[in-house]
C-alpha positions, 0 to 999 in steps of 0.5 A, spaced: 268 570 484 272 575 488 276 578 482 269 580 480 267 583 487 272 587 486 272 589 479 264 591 480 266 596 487 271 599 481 265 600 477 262 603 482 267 608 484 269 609 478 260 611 475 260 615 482 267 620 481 264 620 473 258 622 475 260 628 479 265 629 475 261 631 469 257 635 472 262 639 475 265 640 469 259 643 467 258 647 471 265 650 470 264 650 463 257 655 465 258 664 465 260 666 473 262 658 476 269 660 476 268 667 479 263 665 484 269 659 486 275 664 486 271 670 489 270 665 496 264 661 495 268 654 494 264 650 499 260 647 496 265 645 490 268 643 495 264 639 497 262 635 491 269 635 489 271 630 495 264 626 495 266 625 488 273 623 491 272 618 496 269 612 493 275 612 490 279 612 495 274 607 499 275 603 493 283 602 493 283 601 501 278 595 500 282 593 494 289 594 500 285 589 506 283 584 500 285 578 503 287 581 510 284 576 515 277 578 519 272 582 517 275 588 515 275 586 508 268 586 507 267 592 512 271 596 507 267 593 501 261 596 504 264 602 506 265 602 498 260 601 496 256 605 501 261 612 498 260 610 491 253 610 493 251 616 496 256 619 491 252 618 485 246 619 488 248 626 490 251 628 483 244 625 480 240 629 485 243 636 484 244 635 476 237 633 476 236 639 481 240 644 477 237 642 469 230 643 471 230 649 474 235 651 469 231 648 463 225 647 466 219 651 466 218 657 461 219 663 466 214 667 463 210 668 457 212 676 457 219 678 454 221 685 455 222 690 449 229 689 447 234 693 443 237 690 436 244 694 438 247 692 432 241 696 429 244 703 432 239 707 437 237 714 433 238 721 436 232 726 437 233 733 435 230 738 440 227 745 439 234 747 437 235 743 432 242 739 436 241 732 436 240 730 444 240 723 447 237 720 454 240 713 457 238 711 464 242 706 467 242 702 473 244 695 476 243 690 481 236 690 482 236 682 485 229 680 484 227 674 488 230 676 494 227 678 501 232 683 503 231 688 496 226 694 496 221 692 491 218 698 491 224 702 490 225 698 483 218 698 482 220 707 482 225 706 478 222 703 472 215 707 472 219 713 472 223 711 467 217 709 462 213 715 464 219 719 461 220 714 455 212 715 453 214 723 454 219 722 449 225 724 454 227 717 454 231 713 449 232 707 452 234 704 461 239 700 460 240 694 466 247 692 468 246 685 471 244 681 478 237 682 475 234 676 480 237 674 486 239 666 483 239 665 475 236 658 475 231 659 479 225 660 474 221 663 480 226 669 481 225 671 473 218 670 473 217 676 479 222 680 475 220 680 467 213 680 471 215 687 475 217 689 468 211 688 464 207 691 470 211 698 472 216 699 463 211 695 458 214 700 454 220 702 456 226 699 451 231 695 455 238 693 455 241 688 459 247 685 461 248 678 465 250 678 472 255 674 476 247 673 481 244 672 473 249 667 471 248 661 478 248 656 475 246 655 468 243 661 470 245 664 463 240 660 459 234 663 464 238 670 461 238 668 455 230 666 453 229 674 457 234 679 454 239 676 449 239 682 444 235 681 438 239 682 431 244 677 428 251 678 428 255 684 425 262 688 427 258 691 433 256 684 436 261 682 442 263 674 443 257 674 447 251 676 447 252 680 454 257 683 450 256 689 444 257 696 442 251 700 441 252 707 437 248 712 439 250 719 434 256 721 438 255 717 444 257 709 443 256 704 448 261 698 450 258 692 453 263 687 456 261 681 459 265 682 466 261 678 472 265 676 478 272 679 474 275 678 468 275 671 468 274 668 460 275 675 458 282 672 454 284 674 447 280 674 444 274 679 448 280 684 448 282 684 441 274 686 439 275 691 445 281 694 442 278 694 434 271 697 438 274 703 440 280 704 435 274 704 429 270 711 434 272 717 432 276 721 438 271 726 437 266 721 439 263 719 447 265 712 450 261 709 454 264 702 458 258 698 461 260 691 465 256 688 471 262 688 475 267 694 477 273 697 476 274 702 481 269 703 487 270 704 494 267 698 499 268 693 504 271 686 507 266 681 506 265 677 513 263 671 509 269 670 505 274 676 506 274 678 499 276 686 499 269 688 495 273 695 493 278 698 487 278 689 483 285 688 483 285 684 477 280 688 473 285 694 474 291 689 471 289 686 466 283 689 463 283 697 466 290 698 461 286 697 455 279 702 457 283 708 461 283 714 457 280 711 452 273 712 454 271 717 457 266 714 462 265 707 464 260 705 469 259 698 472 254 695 478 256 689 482 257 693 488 251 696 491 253 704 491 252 710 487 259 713 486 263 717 481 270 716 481 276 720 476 282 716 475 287 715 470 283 720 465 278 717 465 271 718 469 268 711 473 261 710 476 258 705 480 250 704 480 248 698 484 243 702 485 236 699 483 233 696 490 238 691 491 240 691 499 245 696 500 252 694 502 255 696 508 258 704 509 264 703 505 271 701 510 275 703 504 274 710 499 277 709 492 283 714 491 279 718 486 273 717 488 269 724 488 262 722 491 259 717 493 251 715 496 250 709 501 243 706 502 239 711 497 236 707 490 236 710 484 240 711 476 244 714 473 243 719 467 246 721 460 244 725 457 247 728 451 247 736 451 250 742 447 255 742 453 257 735 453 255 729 455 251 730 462 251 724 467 246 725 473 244 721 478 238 720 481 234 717 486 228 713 485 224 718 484 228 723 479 231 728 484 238 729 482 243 727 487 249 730 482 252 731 476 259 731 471 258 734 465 264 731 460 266 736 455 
């Protein structure tokens, strides 16, 4: 009989730690969880991790005072199964909470006007007959939270659809940290609803944020912005990755949300067969959520450096610099344009999100840079080069590069 006893707070120990396990397993299987833990948000990890833990641990204490005399036996068998208990029940409760917002609702019927990039985007020719392109790009809009500037986005976009129903605009492409907490099908609803409202028309690309990506998040994005199309040569090895050609202009998305966590092997040698196949008299243009070079801040909470990414630099940089001719990023709520290493680097964090702090460091290359002002950046090909403006949210300029 005692045998049994013991076996069964065994069991129990074993289910709460199996069940806490898998659901952590999960969730580091999911886009971003591994860049949120390194970038300082462990916490909660954690948390769940000793929680897994700790029936264990009652387990073998209960299973060392078996035989002892007094009460301790079955106090620490209680205590076992009391940690098992709440154990299981907490990594029910979160998986539950997790899957169903993840998985649950549908966060809208509406899905915004999306491009193929396999497909290609066509040029326009103007009165002189040379082809001209018009992108507009932007990031970090954080839909759901209280903190960002609806208006400012709102701005943003019915500027953009008005110039895209003109014929001046050819697509807005969207950098990530679209909504503020990706399972949350809420956050999506107030975005992709915004959309419709203020851009109905207005083609989209979207690239998946690290914000996008929390937790089982990637889903939500998914059902909202996947690109249409099926796979080709251009396609990358996820769908917040591809290559979009535009003429002479050809656009890089990389899947890059916290770092470059999962960017292995693999998402290096299709980078590297992407910009080996352009010609060299072609346009370059490297997208990803979060940056390489970018001035910034300590972050109080974690004392992370939001500045100049350290392991972007090292292991992903080498194979974009003087290569491309630009490569544009968001992550960090700025507006920047920065010259390093033959090659230009914008950060465009610009799309309503809170504004970060003034920055307490300035990338050494930095050229110019805008604090608490929303806005986009503009390409624009032209028979001088490629220009690259940025705007505030109602389209006045705020500076230019020309890359000739």
């Amino acid at each position: 009989m005692k045998s049994t006893k013991g076996n069964l707070v065994w069991i129990a120990a074993c289910a709460a730690g199996a069940a806490m396990a898998a659901f952590l397993i999960w969730a580091f299987a999911q886009p971003g969880t591994l860049g949120m833990y390194r970038w300082g948000y462990r916490a909660p990890v954690l948390g769940l991790i000793a929680l897994g833990v700790l029936p264990l641990v009652a387990a073998a204490a209960a299973r060392a005072l078996k035989g002892a005399a007094g009460v301790a036996p079955k106090i620490a068998t209680g205590v076992a199964y009391a940690a098992s208990a709440v154990a299981l029940l907490t990594a029910l409760a979160v998986a539950a909470y997790v899957f169903s917002n993840a998985y649950g609702r549908a966060a809208s019927p509406f899905r915004p006007t999306t491009i193929d990039p396999s497909a290609g985007l066509p040029t326009r020719a103007v009165a002189e007959g040379e082809p001209t392109l018009r992108i507009a790009v932007s990031s970090d809009g954080h839909y759901g939270r209280d903190a960002s500037n609806a208006e400012a986005r709102s701005a943003i976009l019915r500027l953009s659809e008005a110039e895209y129903r003109s014929g001046r605009l050819d697509a807005f492409i969207n950098l990530g940290d679209i909504v503020e907490m990706g399972m949350e099908a809420d956050d999506w609803r107030e975005a992709i609803e915004s959309m419709r409202r203020d851009a109905p028309t207005l083609p989209f690309l979207a690239l998946l944020g690290n914000h996008d990506a929390l937790i089982g998040g990637y889903a939500r994005w998914k059902a909202a912005f996947a690109p249409a199309g099926g796979r080709s040569s251009a396609t990358g090895p996820s769908p917040s990755s591809w290559r979009l050609d535009a003429g002479r202009v050809h656009f890089i998305a990389l899947d890059l949300l916290w770092g470059p966590e999962g960017f292995g092997a693999k998402e290096k040698a299709w980078l590297s067969a992407q910009l080996e196949a352009i010609p060299p008299s072609d346009y370059i243009v490297v997208m990803s959520h979060c940056f390489f070079y970018s001035s910034g801040y300590v972050d109080e909470e974690t004392g992370m450096a939001w500045y100049d990414h350290a392991d972007m630099l090292r292991e992903v940089a080498p194979l974009i610099a003087g290569k491309a001719d630009l490569v544009i990023s968001g992550h960090n709520h700025y507006m920047e344009w920065i010259e390093a290493d033959g090659t230009a680097w914008a950060v465009v964090g610009a799309l309503g999100g809170k504004p970060d702090p003034e920055p307490s460091y300035v990338s050494p290359g930095s050229v110019w840079r805008n604090q608490g002002v929303f806005g986009r950046l503009v390409l624009e090909l032209t028979p001088d080069g490629l220009a690259c403006e940025f705007q505030d949210q109602d389209g006045s300029p705020l500076f230019e590069r020309v890359l000739r």
